[in-house]
LOMITOR-561695 format. One record per residue (C-alpha): x, y, z. Coordinates in steps of 0.001 Angstrom, whole numbers, plus 500000, padded with zeros to 6 digits. Example, Ala and Ser with C-alpha at 12.3 -4.5 7.8 and 13.67 -1.06 7.14 Angstrom:
512300495500507800/513670498940507140/
This chain:
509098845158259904/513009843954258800/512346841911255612/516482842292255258/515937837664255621/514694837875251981/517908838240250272/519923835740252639/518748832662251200/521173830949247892/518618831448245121/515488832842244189/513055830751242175/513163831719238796/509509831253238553/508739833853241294/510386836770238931/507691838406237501/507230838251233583/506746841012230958/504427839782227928/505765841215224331/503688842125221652/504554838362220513/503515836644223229/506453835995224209/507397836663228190/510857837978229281/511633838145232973/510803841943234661/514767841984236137/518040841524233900/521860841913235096/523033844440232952/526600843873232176/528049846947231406/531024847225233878/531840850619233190/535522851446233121/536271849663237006/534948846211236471/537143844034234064/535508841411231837/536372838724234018/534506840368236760/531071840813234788/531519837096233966/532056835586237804/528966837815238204/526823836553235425/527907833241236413/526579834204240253/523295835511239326/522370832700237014/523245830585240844/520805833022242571/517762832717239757/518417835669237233/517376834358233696/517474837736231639/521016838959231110/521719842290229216/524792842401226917/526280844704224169/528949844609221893/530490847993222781/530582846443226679/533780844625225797/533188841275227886/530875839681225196/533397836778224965/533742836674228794/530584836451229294/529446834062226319/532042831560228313/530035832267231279/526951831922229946/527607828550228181/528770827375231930/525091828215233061/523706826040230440/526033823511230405/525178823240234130/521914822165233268/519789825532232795/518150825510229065/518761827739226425/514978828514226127/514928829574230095/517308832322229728/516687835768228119/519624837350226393/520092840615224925/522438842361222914/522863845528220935/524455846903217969/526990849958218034/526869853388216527/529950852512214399/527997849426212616/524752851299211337/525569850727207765/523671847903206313/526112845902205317/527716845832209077/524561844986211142/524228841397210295/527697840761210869/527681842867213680/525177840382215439/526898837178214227/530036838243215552/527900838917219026/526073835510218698/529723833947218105/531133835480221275/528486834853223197/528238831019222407/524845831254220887/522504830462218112/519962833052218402/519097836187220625/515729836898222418/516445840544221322/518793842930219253/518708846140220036/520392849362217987/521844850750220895/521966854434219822/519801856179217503/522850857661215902/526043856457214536/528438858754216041/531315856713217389/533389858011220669/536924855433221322/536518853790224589/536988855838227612/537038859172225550/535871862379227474/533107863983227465/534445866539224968/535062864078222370/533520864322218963/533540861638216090/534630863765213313/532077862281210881/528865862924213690/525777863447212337/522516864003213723/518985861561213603/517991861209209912/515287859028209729/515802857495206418/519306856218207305/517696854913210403/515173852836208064/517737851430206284/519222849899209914/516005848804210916/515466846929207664/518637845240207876/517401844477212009/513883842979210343/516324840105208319/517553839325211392/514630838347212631/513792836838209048/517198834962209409/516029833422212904/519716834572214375/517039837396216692/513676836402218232/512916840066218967/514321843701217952/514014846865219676/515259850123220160/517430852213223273/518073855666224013/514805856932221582/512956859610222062/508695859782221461/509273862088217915/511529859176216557/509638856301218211/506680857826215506/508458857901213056/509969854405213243/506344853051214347/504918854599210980/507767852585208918/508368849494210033/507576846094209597/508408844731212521/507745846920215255/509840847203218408/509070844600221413/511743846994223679/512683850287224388/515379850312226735/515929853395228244/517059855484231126/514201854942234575/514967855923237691/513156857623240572/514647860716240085/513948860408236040/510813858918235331/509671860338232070/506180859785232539/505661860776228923/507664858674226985/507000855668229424/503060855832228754/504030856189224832/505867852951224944/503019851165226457/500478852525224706/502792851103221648/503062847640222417/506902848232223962/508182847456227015/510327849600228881/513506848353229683/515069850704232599/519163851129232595/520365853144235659/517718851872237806/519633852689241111/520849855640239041/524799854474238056/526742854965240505/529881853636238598/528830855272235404/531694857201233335/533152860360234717/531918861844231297/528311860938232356/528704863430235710/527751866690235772/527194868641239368/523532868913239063/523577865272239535/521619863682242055/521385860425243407/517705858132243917/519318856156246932/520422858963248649/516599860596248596/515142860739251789/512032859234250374/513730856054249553/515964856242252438/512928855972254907/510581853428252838/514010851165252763/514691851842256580/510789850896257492/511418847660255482/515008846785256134/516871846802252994/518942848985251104/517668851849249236/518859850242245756/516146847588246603/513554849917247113/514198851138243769/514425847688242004/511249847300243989/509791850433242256/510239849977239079/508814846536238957/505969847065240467/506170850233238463/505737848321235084/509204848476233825/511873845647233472/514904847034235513/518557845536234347/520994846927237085/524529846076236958/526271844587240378/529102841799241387/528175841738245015/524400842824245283/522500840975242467/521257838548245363/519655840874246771/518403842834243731/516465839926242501/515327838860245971/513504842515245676/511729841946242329/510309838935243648/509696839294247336/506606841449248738/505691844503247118/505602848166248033/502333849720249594/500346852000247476/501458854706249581/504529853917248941/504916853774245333/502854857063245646/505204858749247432/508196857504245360/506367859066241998/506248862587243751/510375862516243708/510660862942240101/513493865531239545/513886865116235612/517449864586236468/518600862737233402/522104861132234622/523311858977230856/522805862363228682/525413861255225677/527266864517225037/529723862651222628/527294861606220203/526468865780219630/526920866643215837/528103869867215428/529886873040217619/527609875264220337/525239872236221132/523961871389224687/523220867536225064/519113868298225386/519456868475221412/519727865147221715/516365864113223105/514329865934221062/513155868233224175/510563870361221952/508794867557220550/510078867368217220/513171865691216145/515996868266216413/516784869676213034/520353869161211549/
């Protein structure tokens, strides 16, 4: 049957987007636009498109700092609202970069992102790496921050503390982590006092880390997926020729043929229904996207035949945040378990 009609009409409801429930009760909509344009889409771009997915229904919208376009899209965003969509309906994330780990840069790290973005508060703050190696824009993927250092948890502590005034100061609702691995993820969850509502993370259905995804749940966190559709405008650092793509699988392929719509749906599709909150970046397909999240679900066939595809094919794997000489980028998801010694 051709279900391709779903995405033609000018907005979805924003109450037919399924919601994710945080350890605070709180619910944040199970599909974001991720904003990060990459190094093809220019700042004025991600805005017209944050501006044309708040039109279609999207109310979760997921920023950073390093992106670029936080002013861009803070003037978009205060064109939503000023439009007549409330503050409280809209979820809005942002992160902080490897370069402001020390404590005395994370709170004005976020104020400077709540400035730019036009805002009082954020539903969540996120420290975007683990690490505070810093790589200029657009670097290569041999580029090294001369002052790298690996994961040491006590410096990480003294982040998160600074992340749990935040939420003190009532400038975050909600902190969280990205790019962790399960060995830090313990350690952090040992530490804190206020325990991570999100771990974003790479999820797609050719990297589905079963593992860490059933650790985050078990936690309390919510997954947060980045690369859903698996990046195809990600940096030429981030491409290596083992590479594969999730809407080129003939898997997907077929499932999206039998239903009429585009194999980036199917995967949107997926990971909802999956239990993760997808946030993929598009000016032209977001329509569509979040017509996917919403509309009818996948079979149980389906979604069984889409979680025997797994490759392990990790696409984002951060090569310029390596610490030292003669390192391969698995040292930087603690692979063996353990965090990966200095």
């Amino acid at each position: 049957m051709n279900r391709a009609s779903e995405s033609e009409s000018a907005s979805i409801d924003p109450a037919a987007i399924p919601q994710r429930t945080l350890s605070t009760g709180a619910t944040m909509p199970a599909i974001g636009l991720g904003t990060f344009g990459s190094d093809h889409v220019t700042p004025d771009q991600v805005a017209q498109a944050v501006r044309g997915a708040a039109a279609a229904g999207y109310r979760h919208f997921d920023c950073a700092s390093v992106y670029g376009n936080e002013p861009e899209v803070g003037a978009a965003l205060q064109a939503v609202i000023a439009g007549g969509v409330k503050r409280e309906h809209i979820w809005i994330t942002s992160k902080l970069w490897n370069d402001k780990h020390a404590e005395d840069d994370v709170i004005a790290s976020c104020r400077r992102s709540l400035a730019d973005l036009r805002l009082d508060y954020l539903d969540l703050y996120l420290v975007h790496w683990p690490f505070p190696n810093f790589h200029p824009p657009g670097c290569d993927v041999t580029s090294r921050s001369a002052a790298a250092r690996p994961y040491i948890h006590k410096s990480y502590m003294k982040t998160w503390r600074r992340m749990e005034e935040l939420v003190d100061l009532g400038l975050v609702r909600h902190i969280g982590t990205s790019n962790m691995t399960i060995p830090k993820l313990k350690l952090l969850l040992r530490d804190a006092r206020i325990r991570p509502a999100v771990n974003e993370m790479e999820l797609h259905p050719h990297f589905q880390q079963p593992e860490l995804f059933k650790f985050v749940l078990d936690n309390g966190i919510q997954p947060v997926g980045y690369c859903p559709i698996g990046s195809p405008g990600r940096p030429e650092r981030d491409r290596t020729p083992e590479d594969t793509a999730p809407t080129e699988d003939p898997v997907i392929v077929e499932i999206a043929r039998r239903h009429g719509i585009h194999p980036a749906v199917v995967c949107i599709k997926w990971a909802v229904q999956r239990g993760q909150t997808p946030i993929p970046f598009s000016i032209n397909n977001y329509r569509a996207n979040l017509a996917g999240a919403a509309g009818y679900p996948l079979s149980n066939e389906e979604m069984r035949q889409i979680a025997g595809i797994d490759r392990n094919c990790r696409l984002i794997k951060g090569q310029v945040f390596l610490w030292k000489d003669g390192q391969t980028w698995e040292d930087l998801w603690d692979i063996h378990g353990e965090v990966t010694p200095p």
